[in-house]
N, C-alpha and C positions, 0 to 999 in steps of 0.2 A: 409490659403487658402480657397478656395470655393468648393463647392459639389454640384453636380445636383439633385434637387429636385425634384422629378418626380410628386408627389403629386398635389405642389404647381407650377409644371416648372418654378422656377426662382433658382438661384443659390445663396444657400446660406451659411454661413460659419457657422451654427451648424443644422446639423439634427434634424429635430423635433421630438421630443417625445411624441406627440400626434399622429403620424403617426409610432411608434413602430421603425424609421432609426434610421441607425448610418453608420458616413462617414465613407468611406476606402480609400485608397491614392492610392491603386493597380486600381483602377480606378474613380477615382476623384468623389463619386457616392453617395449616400445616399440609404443603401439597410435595406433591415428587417432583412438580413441573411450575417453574414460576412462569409469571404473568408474562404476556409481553412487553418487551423494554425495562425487564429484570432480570439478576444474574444469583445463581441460587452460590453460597458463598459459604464455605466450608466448616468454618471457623467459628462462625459465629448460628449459622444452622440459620440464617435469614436470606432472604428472598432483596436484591439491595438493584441501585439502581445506576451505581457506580461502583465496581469493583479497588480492592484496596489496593496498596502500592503491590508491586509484587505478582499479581497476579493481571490478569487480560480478560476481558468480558468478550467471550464468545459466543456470537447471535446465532450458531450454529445449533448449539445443546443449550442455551440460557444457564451459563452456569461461568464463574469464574474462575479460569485454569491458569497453570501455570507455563505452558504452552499452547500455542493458538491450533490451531486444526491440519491435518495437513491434505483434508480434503472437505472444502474445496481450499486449497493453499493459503496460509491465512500468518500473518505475522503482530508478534507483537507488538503495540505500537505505548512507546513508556510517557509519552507524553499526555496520553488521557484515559492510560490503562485499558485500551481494547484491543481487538482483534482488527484488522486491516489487511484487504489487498495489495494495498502500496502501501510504503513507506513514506511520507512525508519527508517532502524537500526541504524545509526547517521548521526548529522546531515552532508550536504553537506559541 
């Protein structure tokens, strides 16, 4: 599909990454800032709702990194691909 580009106002089907967007589907949009309970995901220029293998969804900046935060101290947890205080006693 397509996403409104406000930047460039034409509709386009990947958000530019010169302009720091990533599309959301919660409104068809190209934003710098995704939704809550989305992680804006580099790769693909989408606003996503589970981050991919490899990287960790941090609820910090909504954005999926390849290291968790280190303030407030945050780890990555490879089991559901996010960011976590603790580390889980086993796995899921």
């Amino acid at each position: 599909g397509y996403y409104a580009g406000d930047y460039t106002k034409t509709c386009v089907a990947i958000c530019p990454a010169a302009n720091f967007t990533y599309g959301t589907n919660a409104t068809r949009r190209c934003v710098e800032v995704c939704p809550q309970n989305e992680f804006a995901e580099n790769n693909t220029r989408m606003c996503m709702s589970n981050c991919p293998n490899g990287s960790f969804a941090d609820s910090n900046v909504r954005v999926c990194v390849a290291v968790c935060s280190a303030t407030p101290n945050l780890y990555g947890n490879p089991v559901n691909n996010t960011c976590v205080y603790t580390c889980p006693s086993t796995p899921d």
